[in-house]
N, CA, C and O atoms as a MOPAC input file, in Angstrom:
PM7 MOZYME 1SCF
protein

 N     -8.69300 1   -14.66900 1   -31.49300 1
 C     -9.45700 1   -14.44400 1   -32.69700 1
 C    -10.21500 1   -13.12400 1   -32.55600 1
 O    -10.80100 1   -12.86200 1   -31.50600 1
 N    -10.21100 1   -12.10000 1   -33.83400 1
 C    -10.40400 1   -10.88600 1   -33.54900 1
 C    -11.89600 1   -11.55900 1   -34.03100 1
 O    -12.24300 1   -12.44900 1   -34.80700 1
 N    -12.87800 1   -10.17200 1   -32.68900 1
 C    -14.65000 1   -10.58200 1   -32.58500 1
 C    -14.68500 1   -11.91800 1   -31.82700 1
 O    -15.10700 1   -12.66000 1   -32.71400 1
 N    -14.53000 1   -12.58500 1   -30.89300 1
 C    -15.13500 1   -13.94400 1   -30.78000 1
 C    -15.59800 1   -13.24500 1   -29.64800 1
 O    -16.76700 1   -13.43600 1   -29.31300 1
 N    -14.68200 1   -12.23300 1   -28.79700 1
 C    -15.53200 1   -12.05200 1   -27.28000 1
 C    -16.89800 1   -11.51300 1   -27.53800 1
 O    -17.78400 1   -11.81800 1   -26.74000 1
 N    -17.23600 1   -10.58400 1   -28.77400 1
 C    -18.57500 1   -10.07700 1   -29.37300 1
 C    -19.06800 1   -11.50700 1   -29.19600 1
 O    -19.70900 1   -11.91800 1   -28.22900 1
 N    -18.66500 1   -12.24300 1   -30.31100 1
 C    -19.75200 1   -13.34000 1   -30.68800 1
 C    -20.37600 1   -14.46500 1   -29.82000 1
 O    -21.36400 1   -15.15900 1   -30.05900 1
 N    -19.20900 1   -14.46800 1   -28.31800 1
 C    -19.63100 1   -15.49800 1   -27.61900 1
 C    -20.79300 1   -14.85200 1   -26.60400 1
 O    -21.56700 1   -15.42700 1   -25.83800 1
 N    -20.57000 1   -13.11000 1   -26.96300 1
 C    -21.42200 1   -12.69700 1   -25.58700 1
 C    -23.29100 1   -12.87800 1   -25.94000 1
 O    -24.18600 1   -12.65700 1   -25.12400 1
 N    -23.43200 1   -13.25300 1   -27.12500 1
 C    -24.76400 1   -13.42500 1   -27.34600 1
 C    -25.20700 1   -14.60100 1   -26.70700 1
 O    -26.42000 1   -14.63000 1   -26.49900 1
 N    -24.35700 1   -15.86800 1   -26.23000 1
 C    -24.68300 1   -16.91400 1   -25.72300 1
 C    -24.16300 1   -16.79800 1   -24.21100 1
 O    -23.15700 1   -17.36300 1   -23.78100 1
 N    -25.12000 1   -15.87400 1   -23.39900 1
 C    -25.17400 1   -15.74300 1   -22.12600 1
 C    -24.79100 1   -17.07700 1   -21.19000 1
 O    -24.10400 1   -16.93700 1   -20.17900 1
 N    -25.21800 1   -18.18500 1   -21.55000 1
 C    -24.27200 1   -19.53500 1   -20.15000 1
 C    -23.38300 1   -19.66500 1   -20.95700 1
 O    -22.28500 1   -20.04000 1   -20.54600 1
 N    -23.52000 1   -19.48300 1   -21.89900 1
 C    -21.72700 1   -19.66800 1   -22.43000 1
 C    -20.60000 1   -18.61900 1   -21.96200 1
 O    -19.61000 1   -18.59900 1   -21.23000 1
 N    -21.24800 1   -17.84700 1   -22.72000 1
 C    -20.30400 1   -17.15600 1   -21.93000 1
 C    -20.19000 1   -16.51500 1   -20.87900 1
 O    -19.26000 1   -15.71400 1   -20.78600 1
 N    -20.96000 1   -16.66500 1   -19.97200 1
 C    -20.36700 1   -16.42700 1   -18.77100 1
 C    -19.26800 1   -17.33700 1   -17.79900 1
 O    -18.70600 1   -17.15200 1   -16.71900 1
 N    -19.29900 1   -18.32200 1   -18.73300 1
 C    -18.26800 1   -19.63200 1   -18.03900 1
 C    -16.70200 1   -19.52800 1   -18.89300 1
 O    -15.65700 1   -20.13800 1   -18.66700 1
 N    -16.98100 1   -18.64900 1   -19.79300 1
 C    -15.82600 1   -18.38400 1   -20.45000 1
 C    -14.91500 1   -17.27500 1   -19.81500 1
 O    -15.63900 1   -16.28100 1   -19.75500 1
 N    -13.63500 1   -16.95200 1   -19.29600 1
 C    -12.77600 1   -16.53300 1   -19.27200 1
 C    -11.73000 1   -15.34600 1   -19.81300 1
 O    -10.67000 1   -15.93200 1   -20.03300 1
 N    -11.60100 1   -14.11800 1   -20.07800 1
 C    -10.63100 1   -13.52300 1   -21.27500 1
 C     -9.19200 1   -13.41600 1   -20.23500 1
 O     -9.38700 1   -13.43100 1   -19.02000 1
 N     -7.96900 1   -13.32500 1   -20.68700 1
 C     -7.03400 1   -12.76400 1   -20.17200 1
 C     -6.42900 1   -11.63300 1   -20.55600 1
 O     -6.66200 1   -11.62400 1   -21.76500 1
 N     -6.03400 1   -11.02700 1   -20.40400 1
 C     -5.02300 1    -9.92600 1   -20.69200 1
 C     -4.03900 1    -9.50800 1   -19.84700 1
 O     -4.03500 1    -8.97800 1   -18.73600 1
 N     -3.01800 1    -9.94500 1   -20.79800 1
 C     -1.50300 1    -9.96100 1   -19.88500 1
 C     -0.64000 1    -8.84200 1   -20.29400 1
 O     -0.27100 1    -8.58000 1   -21.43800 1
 N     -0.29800 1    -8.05200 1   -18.91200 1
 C      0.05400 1    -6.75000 1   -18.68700 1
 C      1.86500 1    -6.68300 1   -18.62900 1
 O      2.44700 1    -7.46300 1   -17.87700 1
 N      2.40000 1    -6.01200 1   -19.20800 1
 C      3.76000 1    -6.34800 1   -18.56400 1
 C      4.31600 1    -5.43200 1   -17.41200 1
 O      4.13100 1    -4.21600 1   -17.45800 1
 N      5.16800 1    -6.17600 1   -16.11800 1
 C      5.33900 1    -5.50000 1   -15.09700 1
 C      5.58500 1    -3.67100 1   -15.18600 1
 O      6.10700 1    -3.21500 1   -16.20300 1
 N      5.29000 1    -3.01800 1   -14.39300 1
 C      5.80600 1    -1.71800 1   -14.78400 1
 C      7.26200 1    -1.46000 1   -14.74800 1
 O      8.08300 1    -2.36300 1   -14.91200 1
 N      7.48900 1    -0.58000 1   -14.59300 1
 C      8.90400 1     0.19600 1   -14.76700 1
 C      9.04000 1     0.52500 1   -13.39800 1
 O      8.14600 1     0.61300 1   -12.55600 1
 N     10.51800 1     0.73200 1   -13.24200 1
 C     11.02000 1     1.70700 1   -12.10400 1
 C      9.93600 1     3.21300 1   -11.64700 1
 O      9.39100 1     3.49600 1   -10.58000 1
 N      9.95700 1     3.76800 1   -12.67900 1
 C      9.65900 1     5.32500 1   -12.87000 1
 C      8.22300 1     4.89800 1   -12.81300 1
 O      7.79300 1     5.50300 1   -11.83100 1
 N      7.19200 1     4.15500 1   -13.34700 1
 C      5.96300 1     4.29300 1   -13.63600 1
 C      5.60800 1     3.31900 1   -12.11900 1
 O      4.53500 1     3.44200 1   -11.53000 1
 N      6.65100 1     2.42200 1   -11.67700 1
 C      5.67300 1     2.24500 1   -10.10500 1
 C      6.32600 1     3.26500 1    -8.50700 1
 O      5.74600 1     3.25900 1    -7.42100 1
 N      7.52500 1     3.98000 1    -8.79700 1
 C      7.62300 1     4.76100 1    -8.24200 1
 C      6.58000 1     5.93000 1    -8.25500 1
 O      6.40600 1     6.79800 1    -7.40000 1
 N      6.04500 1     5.76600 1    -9.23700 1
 C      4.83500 1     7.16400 1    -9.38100 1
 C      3.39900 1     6.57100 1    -8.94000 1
 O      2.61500 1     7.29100 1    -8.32100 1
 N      3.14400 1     5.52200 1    -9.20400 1
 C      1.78300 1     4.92900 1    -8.46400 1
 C      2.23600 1     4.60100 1    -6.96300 1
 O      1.51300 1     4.72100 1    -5.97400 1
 N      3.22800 1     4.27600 1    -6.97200 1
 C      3.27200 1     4.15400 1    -4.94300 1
 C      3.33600 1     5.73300 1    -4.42500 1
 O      2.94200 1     5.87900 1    -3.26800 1
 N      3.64100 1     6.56900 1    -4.90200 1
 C      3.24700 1     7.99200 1    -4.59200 1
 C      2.30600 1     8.59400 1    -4.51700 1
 O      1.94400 1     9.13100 1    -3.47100 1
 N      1.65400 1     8.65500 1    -5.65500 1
 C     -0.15400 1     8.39700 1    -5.60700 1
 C     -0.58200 1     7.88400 1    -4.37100 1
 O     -0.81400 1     8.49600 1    -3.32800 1
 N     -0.65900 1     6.65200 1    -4.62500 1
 C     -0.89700 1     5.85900 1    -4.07200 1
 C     -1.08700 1     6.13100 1    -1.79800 1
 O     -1.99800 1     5.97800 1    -0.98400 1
 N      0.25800 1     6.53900 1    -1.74500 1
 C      0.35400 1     6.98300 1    -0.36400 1
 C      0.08700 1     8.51400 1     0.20900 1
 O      0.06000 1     8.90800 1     1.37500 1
 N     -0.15000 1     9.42800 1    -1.36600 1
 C     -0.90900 1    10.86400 1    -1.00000 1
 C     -2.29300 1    10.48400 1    -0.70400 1
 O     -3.00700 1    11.08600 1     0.09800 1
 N     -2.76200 1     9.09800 1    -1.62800 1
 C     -4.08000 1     9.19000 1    -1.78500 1
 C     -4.86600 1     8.55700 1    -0.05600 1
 O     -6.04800 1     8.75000 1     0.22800 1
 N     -4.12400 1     8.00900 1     0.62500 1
 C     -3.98000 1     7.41100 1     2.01400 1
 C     -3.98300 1     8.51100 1     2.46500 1
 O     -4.92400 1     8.48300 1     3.25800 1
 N     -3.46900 1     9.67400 1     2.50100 1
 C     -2.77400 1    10.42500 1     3.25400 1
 C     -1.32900 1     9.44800 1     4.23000 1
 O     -1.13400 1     9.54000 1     5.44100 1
 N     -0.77700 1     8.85900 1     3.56000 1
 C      0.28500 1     8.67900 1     4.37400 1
 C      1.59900 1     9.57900 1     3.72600 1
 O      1.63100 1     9.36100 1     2.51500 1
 N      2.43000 1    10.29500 1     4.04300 1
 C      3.34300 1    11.13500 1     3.82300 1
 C      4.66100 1     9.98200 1     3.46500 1
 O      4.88400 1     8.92100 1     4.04800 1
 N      5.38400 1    10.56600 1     2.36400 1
 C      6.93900 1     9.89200 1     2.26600 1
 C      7.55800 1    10.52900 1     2.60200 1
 O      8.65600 1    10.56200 1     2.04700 1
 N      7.30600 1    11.41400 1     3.66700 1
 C      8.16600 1    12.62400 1     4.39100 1
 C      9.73700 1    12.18000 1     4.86100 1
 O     10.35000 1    12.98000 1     5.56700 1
 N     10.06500 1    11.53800 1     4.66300 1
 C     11.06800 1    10.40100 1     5.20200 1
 C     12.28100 1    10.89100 1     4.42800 1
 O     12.19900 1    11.44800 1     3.33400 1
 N     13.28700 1    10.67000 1     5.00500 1
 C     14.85100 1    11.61900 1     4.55700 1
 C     14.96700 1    10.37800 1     3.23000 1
 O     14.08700 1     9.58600 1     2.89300 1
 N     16.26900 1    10.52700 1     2.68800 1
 C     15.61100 1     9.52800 1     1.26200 1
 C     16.48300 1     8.51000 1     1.31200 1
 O     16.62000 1     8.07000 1     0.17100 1
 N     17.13200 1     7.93100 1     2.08200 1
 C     16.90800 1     6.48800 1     2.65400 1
 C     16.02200 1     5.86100 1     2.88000 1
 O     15.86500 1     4.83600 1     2.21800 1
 N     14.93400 1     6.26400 1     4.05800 1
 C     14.07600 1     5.66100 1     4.23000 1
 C     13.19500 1     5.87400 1     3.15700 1
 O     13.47500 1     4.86000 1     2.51800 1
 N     12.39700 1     6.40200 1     2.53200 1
 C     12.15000 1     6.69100 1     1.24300 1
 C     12.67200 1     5.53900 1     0.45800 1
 O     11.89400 1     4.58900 1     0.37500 1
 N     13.94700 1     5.40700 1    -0.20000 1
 C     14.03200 1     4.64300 1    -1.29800 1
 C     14.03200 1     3.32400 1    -0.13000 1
 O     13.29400 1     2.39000 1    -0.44300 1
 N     14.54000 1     3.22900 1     0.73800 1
 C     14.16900 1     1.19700 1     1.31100 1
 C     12.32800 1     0.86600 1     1.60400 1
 O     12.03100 1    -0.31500 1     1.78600 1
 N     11.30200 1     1.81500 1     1.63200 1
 C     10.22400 1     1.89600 1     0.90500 1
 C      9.82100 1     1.50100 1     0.10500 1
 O      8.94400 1     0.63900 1     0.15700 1
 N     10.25200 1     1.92700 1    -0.84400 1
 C     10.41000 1     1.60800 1    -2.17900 1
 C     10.33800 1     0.54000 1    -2.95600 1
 O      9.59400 1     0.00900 1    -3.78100 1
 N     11.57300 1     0.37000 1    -2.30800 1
 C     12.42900 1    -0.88800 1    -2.69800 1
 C     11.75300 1    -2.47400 1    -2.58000 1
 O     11.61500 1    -3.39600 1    -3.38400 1
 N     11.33000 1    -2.22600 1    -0.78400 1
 C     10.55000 1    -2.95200 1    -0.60500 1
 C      8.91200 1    -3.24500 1    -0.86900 1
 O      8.35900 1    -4.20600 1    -0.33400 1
 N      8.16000 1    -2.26100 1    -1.80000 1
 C      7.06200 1    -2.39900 1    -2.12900 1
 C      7.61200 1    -3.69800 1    -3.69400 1
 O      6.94300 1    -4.67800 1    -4.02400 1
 N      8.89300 1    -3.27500 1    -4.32700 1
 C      9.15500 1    -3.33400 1    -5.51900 1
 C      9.46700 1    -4.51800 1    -5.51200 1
 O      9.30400 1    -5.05500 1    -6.60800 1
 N      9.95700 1    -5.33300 1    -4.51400 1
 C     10.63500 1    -6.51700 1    -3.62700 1
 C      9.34600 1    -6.89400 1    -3.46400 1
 O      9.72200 1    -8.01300 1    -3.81200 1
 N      8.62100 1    -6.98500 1    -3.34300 1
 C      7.28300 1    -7.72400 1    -2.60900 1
 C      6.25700 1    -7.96700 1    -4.05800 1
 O      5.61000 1    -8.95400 1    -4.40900 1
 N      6.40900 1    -6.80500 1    -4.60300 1
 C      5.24200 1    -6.56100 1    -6.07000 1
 C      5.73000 1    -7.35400 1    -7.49100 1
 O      4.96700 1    -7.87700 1    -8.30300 1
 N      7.44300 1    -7.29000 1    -7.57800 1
 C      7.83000 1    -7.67200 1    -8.54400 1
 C      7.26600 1    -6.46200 1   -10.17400 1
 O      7.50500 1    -6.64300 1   -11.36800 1
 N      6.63700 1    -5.53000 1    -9.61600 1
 C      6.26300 1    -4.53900 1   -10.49900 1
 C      4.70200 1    -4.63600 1   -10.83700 1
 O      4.10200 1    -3.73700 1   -11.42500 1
 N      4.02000 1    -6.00600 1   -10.33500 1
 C      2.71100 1    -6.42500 1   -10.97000 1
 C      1.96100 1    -5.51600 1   -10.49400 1
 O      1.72600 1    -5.65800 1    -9.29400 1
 N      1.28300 1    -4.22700 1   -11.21300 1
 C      0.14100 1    -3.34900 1   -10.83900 1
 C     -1.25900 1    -4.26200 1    -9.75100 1
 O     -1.66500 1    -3.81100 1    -8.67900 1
 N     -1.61000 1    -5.18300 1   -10.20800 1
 C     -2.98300 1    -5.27100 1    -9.45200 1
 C     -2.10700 1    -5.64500 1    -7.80400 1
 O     -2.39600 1    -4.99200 1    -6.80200 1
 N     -1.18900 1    -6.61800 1    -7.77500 1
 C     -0.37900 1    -6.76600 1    -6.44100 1
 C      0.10100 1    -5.38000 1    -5.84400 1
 O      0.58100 1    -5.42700 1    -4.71200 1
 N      0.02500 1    -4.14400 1    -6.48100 1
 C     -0.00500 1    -3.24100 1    -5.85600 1
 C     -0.67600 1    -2.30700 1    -5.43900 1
 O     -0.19400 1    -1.36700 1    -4.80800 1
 N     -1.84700 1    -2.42800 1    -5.72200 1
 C     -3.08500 1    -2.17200 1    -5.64800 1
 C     -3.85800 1    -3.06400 1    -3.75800 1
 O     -4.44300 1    -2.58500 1    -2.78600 1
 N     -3.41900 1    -4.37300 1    -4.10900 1
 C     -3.62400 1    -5.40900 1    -3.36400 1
 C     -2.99100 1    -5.27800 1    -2.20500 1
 O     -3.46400 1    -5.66700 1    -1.13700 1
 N     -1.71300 1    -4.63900 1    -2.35600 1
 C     -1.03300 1    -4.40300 1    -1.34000 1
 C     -0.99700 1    -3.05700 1     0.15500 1
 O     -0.72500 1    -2.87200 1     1.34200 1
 N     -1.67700 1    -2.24600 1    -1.52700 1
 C     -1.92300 1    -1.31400 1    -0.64400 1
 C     -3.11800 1    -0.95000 1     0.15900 1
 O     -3.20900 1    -0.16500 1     1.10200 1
 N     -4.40700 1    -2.01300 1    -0.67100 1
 C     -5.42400 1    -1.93700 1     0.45500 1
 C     -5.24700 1    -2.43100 1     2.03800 1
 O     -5.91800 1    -2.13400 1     3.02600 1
 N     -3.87300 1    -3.45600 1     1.87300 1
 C     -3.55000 1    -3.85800 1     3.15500 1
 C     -3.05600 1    -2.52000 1     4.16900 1
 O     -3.35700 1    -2.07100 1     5.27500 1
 N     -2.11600 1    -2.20300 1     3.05900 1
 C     -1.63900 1    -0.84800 1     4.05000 1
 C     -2.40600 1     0.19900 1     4.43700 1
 O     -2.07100 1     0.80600 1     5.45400 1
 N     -3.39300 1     0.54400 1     3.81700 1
 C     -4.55500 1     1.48800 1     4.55800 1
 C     -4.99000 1     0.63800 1     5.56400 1
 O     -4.83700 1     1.21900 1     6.63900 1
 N     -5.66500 1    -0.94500 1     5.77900 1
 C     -6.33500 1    -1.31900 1     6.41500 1
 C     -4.69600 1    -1.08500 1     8.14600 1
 O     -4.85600 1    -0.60600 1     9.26800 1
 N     -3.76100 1    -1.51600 1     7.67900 1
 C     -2.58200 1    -1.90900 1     8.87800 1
 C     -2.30300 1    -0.31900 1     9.71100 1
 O     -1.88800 1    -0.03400 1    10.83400 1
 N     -2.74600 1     0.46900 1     8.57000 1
 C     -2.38900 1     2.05800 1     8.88600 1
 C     -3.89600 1     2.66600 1     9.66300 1
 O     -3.87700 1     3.34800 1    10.68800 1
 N     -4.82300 1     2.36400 1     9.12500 1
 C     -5.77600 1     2.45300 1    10.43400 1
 C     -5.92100 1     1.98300 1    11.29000 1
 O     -6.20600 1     2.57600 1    12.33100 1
 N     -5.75700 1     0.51000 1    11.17400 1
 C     -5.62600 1    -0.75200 1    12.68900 1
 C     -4.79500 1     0.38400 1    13.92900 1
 O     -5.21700 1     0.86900 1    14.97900 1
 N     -3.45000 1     0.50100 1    13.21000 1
 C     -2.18400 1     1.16900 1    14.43600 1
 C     -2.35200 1     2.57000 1    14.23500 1
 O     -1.24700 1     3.06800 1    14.45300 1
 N     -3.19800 1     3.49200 1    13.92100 1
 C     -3.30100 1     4.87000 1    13.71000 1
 C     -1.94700 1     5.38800 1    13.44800 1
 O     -1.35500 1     6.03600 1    14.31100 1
 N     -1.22100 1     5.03100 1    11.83300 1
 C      0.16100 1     5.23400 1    11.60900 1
 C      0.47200 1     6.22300 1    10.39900 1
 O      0.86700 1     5.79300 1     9.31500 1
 N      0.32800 1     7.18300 1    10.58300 1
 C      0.42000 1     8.47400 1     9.52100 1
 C      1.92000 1     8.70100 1     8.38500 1
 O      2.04900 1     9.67300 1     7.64000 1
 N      2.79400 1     7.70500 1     8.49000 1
 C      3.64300 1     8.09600 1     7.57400 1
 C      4.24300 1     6.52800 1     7.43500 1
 O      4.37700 1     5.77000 1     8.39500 1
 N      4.59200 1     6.18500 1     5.97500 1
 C      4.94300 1     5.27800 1     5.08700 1
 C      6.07500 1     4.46800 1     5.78400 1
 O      7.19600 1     4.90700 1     5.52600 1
 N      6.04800 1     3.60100 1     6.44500 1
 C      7.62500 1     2.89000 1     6.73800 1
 C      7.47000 1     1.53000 1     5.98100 1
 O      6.56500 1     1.02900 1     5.31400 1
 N      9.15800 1     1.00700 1     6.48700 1
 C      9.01000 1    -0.37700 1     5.92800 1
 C      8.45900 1    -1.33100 1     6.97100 1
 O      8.62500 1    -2.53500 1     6.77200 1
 N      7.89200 1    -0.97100 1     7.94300 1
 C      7.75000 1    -1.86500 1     9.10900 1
 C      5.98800 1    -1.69300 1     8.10800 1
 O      5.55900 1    -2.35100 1     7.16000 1
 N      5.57500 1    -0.90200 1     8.62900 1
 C      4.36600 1    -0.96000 1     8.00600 1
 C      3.96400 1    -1.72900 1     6.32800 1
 O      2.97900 1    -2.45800 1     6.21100 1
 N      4.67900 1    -1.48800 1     5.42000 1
 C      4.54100 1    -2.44800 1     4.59800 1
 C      4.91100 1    -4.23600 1     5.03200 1
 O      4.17000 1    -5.16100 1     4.70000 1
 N      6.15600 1    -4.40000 1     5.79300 1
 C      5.96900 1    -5.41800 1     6.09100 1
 C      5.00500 1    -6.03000 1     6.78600 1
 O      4.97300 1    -7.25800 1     6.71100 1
 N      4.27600 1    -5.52300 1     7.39000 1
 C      2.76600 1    -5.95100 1     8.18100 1
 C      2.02800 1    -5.95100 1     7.52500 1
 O      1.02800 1    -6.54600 1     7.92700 1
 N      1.94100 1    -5.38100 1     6.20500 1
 C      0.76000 1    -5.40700 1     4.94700 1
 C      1.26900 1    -6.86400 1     4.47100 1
 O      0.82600 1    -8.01100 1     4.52700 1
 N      2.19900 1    -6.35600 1     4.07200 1
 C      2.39600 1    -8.02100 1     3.28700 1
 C      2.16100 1    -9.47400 1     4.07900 1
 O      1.83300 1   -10.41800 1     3.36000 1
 N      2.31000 1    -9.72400 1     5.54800 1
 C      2.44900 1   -10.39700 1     6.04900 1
 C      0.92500 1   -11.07200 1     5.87200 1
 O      0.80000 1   -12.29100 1     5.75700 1
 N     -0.33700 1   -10.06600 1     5.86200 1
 C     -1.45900 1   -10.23100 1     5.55500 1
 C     -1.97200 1   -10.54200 1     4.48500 1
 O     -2.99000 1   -11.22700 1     4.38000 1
 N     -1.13900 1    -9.93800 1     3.30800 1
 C     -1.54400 1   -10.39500 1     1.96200 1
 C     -1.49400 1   -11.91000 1     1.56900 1
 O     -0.60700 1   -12.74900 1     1.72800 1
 N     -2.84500 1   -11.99000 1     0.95600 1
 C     -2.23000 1   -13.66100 1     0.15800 1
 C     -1.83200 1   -13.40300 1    -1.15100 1
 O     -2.61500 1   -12.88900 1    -1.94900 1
 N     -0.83200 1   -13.67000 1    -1.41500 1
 C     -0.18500 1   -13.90800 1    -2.84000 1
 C     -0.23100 1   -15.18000 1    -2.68700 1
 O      0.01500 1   -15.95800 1    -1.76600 1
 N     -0.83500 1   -15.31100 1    -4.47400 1
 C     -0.44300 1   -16.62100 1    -5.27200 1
 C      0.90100 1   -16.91300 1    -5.44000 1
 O      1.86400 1   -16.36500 1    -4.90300 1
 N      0.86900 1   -18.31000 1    -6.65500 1
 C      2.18900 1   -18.46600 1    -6.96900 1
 C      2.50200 1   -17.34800 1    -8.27500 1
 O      1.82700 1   -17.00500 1    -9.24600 1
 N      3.85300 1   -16.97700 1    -7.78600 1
 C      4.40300 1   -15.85300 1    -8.93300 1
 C      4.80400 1   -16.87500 1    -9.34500 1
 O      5.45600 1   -16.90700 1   -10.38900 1

């Protein structure tokens, strides 16, 4: 109902027990290939990697995420935390698999 989140916010215990959702649809090929890039400049971890290893990277963030932005987000705080633990300067799949192994995912 367009206005109710306005109208419920005047009733502070109310609404704070109230809930909104907003449902995102998975990204794209192209649009999470470009946030896992980001994403691993913003680490400083390099995809310096010949482009095999590169796309099984990839693949496997895409394999693990199913495309869902906040799970990749989620994922990758693991991988900064797994990439400082082992002082590991460039992107593998061993290293994502040790992120994930840590992550809790819900049920997809």
């Amino acid at each position: 109902m367009p206005g109710l989140q306005k109208r419920l916010a005047r009733y502070g215990q109310l609404y704070s027990r109230i809930g909104f959702v907003h449902q995102f649809r998975p990204l794209s090929g192209a649009e999470l290939q470009t946030v896992i890039k980001r994403q691993s400049l913003q680490l400083g971890l390099g995809l310096e990697l010949d482009d095999l290893a590169e796309t099984n990277v990839i693949h496997a963030i895409i394999r693990i995420t199913g495309g869902n932005f906040r799970l990749v987000e989620r994922l990758f705080a693991q991988i900064e935390r797994v990439t400082q633990i082992n002082d590991v300067t460039t992107l593998t799949a061993d290293v994502i698999l040790a992120a994930q192994e840590s992550l809790v995912i819900g049920a997809l």
